[in-house]
N, C-alpha and C positions, 0 to 999 in steps of 0.2 A: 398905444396898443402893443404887443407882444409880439405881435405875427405869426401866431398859428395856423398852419393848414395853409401858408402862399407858398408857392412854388414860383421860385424868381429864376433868371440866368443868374450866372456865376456875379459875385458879391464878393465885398471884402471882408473877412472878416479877423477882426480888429478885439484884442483884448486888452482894454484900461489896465495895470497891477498897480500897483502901489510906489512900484520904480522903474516901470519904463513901458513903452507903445511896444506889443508884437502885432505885428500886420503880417496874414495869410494870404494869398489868390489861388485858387484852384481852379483847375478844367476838370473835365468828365468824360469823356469816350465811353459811350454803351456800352454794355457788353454784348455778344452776340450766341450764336451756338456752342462756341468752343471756350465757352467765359462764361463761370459761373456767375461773373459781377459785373457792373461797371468799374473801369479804372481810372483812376484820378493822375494827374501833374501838378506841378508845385512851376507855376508862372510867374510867382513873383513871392517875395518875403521882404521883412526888415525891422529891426528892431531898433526902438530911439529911446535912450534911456529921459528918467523924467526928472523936473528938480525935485530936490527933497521938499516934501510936505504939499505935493502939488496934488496927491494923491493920500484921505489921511483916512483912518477904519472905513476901509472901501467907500468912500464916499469924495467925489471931485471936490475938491476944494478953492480951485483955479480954472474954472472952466477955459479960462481965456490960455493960459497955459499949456494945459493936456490941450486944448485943439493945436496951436502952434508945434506941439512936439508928432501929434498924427500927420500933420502937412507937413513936415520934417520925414515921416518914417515913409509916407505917398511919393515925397518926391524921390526919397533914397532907392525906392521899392521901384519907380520909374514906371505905375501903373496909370492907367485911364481909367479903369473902374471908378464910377462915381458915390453907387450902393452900397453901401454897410450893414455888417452886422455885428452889435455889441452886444455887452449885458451886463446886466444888474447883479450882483453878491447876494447869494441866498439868504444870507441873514437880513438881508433887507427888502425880502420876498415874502410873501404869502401865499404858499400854494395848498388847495386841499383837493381832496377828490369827492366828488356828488354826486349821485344819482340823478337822473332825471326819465322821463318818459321816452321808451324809446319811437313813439309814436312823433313827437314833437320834427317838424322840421327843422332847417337850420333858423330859422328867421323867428319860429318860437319859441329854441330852444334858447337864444340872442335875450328875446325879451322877458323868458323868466328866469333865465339868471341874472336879469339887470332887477331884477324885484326879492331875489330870494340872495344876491350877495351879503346884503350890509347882517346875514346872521352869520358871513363866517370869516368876511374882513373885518377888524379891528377899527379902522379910519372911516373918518365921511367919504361916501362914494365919491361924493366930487374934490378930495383930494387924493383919490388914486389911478393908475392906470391897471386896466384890467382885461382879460383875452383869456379864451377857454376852447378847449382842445377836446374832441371824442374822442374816448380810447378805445370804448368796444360794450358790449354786452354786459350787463354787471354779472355775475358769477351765481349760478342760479336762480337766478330771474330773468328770463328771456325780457320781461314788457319792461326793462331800464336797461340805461346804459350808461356807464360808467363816464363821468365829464373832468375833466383834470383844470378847474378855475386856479391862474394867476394872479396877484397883484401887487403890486409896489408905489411908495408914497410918486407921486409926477415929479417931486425936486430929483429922486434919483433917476427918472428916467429921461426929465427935462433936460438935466444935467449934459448928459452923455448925448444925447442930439444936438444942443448947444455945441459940445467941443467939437462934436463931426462936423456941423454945421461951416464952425470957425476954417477947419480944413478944407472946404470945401466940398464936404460930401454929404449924403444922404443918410439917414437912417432908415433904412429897410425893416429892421427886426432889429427890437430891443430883445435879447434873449436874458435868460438865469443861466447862472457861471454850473450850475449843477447838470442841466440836461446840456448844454454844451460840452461839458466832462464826458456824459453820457455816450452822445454819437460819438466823440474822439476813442474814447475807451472801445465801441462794440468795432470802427472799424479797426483797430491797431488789432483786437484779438481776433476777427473773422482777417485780419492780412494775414497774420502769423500762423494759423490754424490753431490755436490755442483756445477754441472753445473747450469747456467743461462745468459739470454737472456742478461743481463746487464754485463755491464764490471768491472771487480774487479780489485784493485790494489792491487797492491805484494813491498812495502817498503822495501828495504836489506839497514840495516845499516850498513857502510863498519866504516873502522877506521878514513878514513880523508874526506868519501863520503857517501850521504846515495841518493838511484837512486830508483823511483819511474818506474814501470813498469806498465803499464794496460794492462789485459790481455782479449780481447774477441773474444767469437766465434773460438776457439783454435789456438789464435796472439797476441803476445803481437802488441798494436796496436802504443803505444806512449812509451819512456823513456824521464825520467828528473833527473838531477842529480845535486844535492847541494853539494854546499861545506858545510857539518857539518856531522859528525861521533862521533864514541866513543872516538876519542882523545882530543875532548872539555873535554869529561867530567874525563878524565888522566890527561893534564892540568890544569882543574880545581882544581883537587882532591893535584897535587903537589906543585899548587900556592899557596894553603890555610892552606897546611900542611905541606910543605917544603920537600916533601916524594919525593923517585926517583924514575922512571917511573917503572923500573918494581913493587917497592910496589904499586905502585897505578894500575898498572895491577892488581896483587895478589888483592887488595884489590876490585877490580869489581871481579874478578874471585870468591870470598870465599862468595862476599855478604856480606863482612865486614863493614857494616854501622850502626855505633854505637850510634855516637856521635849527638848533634842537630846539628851541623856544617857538618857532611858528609850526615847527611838525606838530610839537606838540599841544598848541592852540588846536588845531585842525583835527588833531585824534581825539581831543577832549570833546568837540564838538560832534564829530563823527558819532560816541560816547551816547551823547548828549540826546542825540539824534536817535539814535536805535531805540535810548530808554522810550524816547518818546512816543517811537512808532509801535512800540510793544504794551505801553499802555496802552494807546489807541485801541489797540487788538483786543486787550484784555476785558475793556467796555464794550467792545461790539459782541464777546464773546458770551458777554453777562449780560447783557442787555436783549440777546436776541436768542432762537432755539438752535442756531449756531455755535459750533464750539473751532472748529478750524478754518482757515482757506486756504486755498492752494496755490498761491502765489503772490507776490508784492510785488506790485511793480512801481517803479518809483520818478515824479517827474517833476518840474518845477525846474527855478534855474541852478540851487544849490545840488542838482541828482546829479550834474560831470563833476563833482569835486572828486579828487583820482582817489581809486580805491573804497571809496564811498559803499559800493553794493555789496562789497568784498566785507567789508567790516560791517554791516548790519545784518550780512544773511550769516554770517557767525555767532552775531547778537541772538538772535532772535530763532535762528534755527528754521530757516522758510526760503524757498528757491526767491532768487531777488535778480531784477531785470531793469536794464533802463528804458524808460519809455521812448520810442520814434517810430510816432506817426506815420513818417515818410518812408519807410522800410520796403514797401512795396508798390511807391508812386515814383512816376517817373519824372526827370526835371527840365524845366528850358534851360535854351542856353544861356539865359541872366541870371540862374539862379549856383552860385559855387556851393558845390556839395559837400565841401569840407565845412563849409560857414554855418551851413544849414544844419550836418551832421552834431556841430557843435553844441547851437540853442535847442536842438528838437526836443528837449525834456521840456522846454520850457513854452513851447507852442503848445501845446495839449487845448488848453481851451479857444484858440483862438482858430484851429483846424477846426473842431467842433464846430464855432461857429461859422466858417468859411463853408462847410458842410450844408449847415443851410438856404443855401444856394439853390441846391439840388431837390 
């Protein structure tokens, strides 16, 4: 199941990529009269990178692996937390929205959607896992309400509880990498005061994918996802210098660009990168009664390469921002706020799901 609708204590949450474990812990302090919100802390963090192919088109391929590098990132992160929360890659989701009776209680509403799913999952029920969310009222019609049905094949969700498992933890809530996006996005712009009427998109550069999100009115409303990531610019960096990938990892990580040959690997990519994200634009832009949005924000672990915002909000001609979560959370004393300051483009979903907690 998904875990829709539980409300647990504070949880880990844990985002698989493709190259490496990010681990979140939050706390919560209520808000009171003089706060319009609850405020959050950052208790623990840690990222453990993963081997190559241990992780391959979002799908575990080393169960035994990924859990080994989580109880690597647990033990780094120095937490007790036992509860998890991960998630599934929307491409390997099925999510729709249904009407139902709003008459129905929870226990009837339970058992006709175990009768009325197999018209809008694809697979035999009994190879998927499946959990369903009320949103509200359906939109002039008082006597429905609006049901937000998940599902994904059980290897991918079996998966990812197997590797928590291996770590020594629980799976709480198997989330989707999209509504984890979702909460992370609506608290970074209610911390910042950056609501508005207009839709903003949120760019995560992943390693082999970089997935446009637009987020408005507190929904992400469209995703788009390209094949181009930070492993062009790895490839790039090995074809020119004959270097092996993890130096050319090291060498994005340190900011090691010396040479007029690796600037200029890194401007091509820069380049490369804006074309991309302005295509992205272009389909949202065609695709939907949208024609602009009012800001990009941009996260993933490729968003600190230096000058990066700088050279696409030129591209592209649109206010460009780095993403961090943590901007208006406060931190324990385990956690070094330069370290943090550093990956936070690249926590984005793994906040989201630590958020689940709450």
């Amino acid at each position: 199941m998904f875990g829709f609708n539980r409300k647990n204590s504070p949880l880990l949450g844990i985002d698989i990529s493709s190259t490496a474990i990010k681990l979140i812990e939050l706390s919560r302090k209520p808000g009171n009269s003089n706060t319009a919100s609850a405020s959050y802390r950052v208790e623990r963090f840690a990222i453990e990178s993963l081997p190559f192919n241990a992780v391959v088109e979002k799908k575990i391929a080393d169960p035994e692996m990924v859990g080994q590098c989580i109880r690597k990132a647990v033990i780094k992160a120095g937490t007790k937390t036992k509860r998890a929360a991960v998630a599934v890659a929307g491409a390997v989701a099925i999510t729709k929205i249904i009407s139902m009776s709003a008459s129905f209680n929870d226990a009837e509403l339970e058992n006709q959607i175990q009768l009325e799913a197999d018209q809008y999952i694809t697979h035999p029920l009994e190879e998927v896992n499946l959990d369903f969310d009320v949103i509200g009222p359906t939109p002039n019609n008082p006597a429905m309400v609006d049901v937000l049905l998940a599902a994904s094949r059980r290897e991918n969700v079996d998966d990812r509880v197997a590797a928590l498992e291996i770590a020594g933890l629980t799976a709480t809530i198997v989330d989707i990498e999209v509504y984890a996006m979702e909460n992370a996005i609506s608290l970074l712009l209610s911390d910042t005061n950056q609501t508005t009427d207009s839709p903003v998109a949120v760019v995560d550069i992943g390693a082999a994918n970089t997935t446009l999100y637009v987020f408005n009115k507190g929904q992400i409303i469209y995703t788009r996802e390209q094949n181009f990531g930070g492993q062009h610019l790895k490839d790039d960096l090995q074809r020119r210098f004959g270097i092996s990938r993890e130096e050319a990892t090291q060498k994005i990580i340190k900011n090691d660009f010396n040479s007029a040959s690796e600037i200029e690997a890194l401007d091509t990519f820069k380049d490369s990168l804006s074309q991309q994200i302005n295509r992205a634009l272009q389909f949202f832009y065609s695709g939907t009664t949208f024609n602009h949005v009012d800001r990009v924000i941009l996260s993933g672990g490729s968003a600190s390469l230096p000058r990066l915002s700088i050279v696409v909000e030129e591209r592209i001609k649109l206010p460009i921002s780095i993403a961090n979560p943590f901007q208006q959370m406060s931190l324990s004393p385990q956690v070094n706020a330069k370290d943090l300051l550093c990956e936070a483009p690249c926590l984005m979903i793994a906040v989201g799901l630590a958020l689940r907690g709450f």
